[in-house]
C-alpha positions as CSV (number, residue, x, y, z in Angstrom):
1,X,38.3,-36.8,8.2
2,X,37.7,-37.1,11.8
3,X,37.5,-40.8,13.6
4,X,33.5,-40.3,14.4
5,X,33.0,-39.4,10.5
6,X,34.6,-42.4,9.4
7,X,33.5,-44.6,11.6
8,X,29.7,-43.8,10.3
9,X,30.8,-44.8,6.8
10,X,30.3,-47.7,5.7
11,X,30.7,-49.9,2.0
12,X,27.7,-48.4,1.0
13,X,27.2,-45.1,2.9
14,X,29.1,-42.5,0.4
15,X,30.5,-38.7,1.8
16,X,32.6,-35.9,0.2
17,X,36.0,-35.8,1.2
18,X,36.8,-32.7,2.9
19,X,40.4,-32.3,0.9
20,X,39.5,-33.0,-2.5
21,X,35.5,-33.1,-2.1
22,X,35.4,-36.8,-4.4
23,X,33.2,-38.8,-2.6
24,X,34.6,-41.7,-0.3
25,X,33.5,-44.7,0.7
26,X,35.1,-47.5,3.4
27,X,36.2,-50.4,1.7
28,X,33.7,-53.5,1.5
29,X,36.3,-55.0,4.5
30,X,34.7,-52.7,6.4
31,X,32.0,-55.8,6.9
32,X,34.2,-57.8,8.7
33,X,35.3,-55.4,11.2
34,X,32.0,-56.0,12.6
35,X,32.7,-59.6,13.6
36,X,34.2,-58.5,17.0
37,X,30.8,-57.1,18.0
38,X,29.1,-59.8,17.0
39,X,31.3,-62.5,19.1
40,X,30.6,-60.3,21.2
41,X,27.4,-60.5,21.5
42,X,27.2,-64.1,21.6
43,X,29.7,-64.5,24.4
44,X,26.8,-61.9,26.3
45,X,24.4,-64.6,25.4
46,X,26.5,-67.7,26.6
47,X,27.4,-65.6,29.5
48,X,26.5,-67.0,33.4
49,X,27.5,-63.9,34.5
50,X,26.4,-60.4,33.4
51,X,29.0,-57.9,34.3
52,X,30.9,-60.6,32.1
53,X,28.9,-60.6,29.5
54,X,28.2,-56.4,29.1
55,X,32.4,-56.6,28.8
56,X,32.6,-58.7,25.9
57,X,30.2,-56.4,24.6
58,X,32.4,-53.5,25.4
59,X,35.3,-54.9,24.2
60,X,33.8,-56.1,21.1
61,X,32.7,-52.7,20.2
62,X,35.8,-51.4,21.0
63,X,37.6,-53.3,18.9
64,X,35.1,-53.3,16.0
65,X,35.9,-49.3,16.5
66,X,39.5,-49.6,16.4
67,X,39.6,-52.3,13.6
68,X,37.0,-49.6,11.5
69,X,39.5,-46.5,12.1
70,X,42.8,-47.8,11.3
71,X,42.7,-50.8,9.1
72,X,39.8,-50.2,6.9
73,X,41.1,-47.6,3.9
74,X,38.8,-45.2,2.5
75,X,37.7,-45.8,-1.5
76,X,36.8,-43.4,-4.3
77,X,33.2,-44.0,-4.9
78,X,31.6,-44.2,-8.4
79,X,28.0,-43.3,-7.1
80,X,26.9,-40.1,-7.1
């Protein structure tokens, strides 16, 4: 599964894997690798400066995208 695929999943956003065409899930973790982002955000807002504050966003979506592709693990998912 490519990097972009995965990092559209989410816990309750189900796809077919492309190896053994089960469907997949992320893990419910996945949640918390949206925290970065969000601090992110809220540095923006506590920000007096905004070239600052746009890179905390940056960074905080970065990381959110790193955290999302290699520590969250993919899940067999009982929906269908």
């Amino acid at each position: 599964m490519s990097r972009w695929r995965k990092s559209a999943l989410g816990p309750a956003r189900v796809v077919n894997c492309q190896s053994c065409g089960k469907q997949v899930a992320a893990h419910w973790t996945a949640i918390f690798a949206a925290i970065p982002a969000f601090l992110g955000g809220l540095a923006f807002m506590k920000s007096e400066s905004l070239p600052l504050g746009i890179a905390a966003i940056v960074g905080g979506l970065l990381l959110m995208g790193v955290l999302h592709t290699y520590l969250v693990p993919l899940v067999r998912s009982g929906a269908k």
